[in-house]
MDAnalysis code that builds the backbone (N, CA, C; Angstrom):
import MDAnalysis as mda
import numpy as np

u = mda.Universe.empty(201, n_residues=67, atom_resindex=np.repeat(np.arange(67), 3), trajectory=True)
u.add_TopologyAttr("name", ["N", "CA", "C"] * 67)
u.add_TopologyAttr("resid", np.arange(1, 68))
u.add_TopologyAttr("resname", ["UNK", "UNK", "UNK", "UNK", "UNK", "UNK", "UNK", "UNK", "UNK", "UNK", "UNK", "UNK", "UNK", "UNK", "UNK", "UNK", "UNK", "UNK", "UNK", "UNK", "UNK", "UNK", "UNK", "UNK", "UNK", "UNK", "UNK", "UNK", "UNK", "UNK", "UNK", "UNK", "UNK", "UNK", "UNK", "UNK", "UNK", "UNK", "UNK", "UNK", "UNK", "UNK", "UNK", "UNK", "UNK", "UNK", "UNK", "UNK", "UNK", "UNK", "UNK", "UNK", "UNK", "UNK", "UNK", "UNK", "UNK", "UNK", "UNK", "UNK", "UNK", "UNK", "UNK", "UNK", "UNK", "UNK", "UNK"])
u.atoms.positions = np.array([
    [80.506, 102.386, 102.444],
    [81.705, 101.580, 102.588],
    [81.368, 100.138, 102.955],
    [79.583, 99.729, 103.378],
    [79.749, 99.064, 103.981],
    [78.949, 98.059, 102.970],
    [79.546, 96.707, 101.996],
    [78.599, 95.839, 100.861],
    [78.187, 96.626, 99.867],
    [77.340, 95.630, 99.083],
    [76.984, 96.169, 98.395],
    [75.227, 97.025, 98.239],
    [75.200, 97.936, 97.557],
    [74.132, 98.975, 97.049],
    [73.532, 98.867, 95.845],
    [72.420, 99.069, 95.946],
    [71.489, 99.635, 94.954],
    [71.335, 101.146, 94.199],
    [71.638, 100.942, 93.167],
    [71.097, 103.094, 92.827],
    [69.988, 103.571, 93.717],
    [69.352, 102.531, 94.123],
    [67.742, 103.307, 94.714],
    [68.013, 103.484, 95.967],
    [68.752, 102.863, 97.240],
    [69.502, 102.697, 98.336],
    [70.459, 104.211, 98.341],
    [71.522, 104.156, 97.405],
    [72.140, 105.403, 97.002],
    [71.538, 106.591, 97.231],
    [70.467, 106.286, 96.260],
    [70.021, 107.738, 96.068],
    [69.339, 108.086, 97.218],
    [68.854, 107.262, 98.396],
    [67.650, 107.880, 99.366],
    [69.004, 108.347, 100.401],
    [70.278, 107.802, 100.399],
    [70.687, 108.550, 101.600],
    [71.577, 110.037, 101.402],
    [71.298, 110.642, 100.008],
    [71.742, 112.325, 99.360],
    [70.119, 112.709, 99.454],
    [69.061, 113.391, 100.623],
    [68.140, 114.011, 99.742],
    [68.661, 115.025, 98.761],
    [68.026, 115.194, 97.363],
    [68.070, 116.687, 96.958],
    [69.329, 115.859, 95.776],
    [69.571, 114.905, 95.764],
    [70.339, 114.745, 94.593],
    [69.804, 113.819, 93.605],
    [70.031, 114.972, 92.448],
    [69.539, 114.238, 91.535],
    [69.905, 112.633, 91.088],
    [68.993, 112.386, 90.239],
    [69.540, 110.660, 89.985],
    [70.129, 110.896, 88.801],
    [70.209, 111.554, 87.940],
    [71.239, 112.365, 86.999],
    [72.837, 112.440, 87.521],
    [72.631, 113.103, 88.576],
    [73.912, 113.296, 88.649],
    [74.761, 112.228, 89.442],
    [73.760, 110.943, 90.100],
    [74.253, 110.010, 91.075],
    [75.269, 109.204, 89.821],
    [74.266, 108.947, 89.163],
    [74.625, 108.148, 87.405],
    [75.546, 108.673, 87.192],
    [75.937, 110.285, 86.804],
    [76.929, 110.587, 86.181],
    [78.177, 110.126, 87.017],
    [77.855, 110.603, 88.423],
    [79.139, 110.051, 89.629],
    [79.627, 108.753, 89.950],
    [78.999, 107.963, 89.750],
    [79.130, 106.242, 90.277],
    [79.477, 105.947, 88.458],
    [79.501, 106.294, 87.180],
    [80.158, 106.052, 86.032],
    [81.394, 106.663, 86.360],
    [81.669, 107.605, 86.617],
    [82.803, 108.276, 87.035],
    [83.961, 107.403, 87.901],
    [83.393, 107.248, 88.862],
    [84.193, 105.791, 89.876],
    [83.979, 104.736, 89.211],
    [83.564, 104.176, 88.247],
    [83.610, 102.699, 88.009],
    [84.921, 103.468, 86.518],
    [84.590, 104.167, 86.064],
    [85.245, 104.426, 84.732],
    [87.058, 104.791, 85.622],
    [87.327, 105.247, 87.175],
    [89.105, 104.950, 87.652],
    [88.952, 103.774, 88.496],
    [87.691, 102.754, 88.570],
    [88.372, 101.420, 89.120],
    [88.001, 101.618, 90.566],
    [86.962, 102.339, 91.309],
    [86.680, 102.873, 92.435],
    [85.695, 101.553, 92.521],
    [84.531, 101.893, 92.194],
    [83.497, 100.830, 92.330],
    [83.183, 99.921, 90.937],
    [82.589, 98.947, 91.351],
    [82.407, 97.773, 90.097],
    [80.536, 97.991, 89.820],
    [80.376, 97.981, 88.564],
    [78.726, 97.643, 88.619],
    [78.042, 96.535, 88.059],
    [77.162, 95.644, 88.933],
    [76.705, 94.243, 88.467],
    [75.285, 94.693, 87.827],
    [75.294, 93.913, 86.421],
    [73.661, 93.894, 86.130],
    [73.438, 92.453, 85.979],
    [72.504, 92.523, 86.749],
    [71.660, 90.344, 87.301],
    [70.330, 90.639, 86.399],
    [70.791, 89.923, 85.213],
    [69.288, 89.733, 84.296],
    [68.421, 89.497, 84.808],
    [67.021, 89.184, 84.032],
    [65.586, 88.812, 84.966],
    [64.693, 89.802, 84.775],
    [63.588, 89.974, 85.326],
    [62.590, 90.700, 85.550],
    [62.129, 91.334, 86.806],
    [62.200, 93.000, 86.965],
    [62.948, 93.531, 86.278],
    [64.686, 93.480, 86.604],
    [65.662, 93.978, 85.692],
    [67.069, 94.043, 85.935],
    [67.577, 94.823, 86.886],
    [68.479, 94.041, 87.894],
    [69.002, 94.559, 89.021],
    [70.208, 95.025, 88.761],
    [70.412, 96.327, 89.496],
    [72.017, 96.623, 89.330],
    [72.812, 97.151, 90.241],
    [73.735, 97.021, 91.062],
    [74.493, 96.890, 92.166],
    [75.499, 97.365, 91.561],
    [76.278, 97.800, 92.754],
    [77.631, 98.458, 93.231],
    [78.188, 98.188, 94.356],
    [79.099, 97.996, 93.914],
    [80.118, 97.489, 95.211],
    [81.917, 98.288, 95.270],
    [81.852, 98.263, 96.071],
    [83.524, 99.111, 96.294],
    [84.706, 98.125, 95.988],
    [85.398, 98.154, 94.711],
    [86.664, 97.744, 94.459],
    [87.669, 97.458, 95.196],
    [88.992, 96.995, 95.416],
    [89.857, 96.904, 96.340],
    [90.344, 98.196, 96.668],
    [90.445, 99.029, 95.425],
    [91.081, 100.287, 94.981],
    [90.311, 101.435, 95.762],
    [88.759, 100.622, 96.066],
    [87.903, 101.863, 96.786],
    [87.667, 101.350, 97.876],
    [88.229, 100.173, 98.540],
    [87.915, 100.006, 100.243],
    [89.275, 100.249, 100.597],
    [90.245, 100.513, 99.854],
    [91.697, 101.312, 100.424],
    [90.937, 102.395, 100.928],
    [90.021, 102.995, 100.146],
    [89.758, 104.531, 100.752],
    [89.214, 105.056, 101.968],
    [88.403, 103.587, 102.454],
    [87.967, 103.294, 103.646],
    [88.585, 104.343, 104.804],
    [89.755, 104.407, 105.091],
    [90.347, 105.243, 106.204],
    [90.490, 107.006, 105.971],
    [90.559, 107.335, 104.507],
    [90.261, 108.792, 104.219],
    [88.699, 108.917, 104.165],
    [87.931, 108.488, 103.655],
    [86.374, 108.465, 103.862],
    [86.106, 108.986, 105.723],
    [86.774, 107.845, 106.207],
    [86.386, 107.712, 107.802],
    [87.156, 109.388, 108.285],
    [87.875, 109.609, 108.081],
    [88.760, 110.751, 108.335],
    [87.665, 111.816, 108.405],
    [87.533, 112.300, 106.781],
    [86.563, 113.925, 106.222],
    [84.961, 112.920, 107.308],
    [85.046, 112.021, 107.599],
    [83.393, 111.988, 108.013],
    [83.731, 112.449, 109.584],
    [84.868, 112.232, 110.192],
    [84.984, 112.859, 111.154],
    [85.391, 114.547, 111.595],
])
């Protein structure tokens, strides 16, 4: 919830999940408007995620199930 992420950041805080299925999930949220994904050309290409307006509303149900 908190800025923005890296897939590689992502993935170290699920052990045991695949990077298959992180991909399939974070397309999933960008494909209803949850999170946005940046690719910053260059060598090599960076790509970030960040939480939408639509997904820092969610901020207070997130906080909820984590409690």
């Amino acid at each position: 919830m908190e800025g923005t992420r890296r897939f590689s950041e992502m993935s170290s805080y699920v052990p045991g999940l695949s990077d298959r299925l992180l991909s399939q999930r974070l397309q999933e949220l960008e494909e209803v408007g949850i999170v946005e994904r940046r690719v910053h050309g260059g060598r090599p290409v960076l790509v970030q995620y960040t939480l939408t307006e639509k997904g820092l509303a969610l901020g207070p149900v997130v906080e909820a199930i984590y409690q």
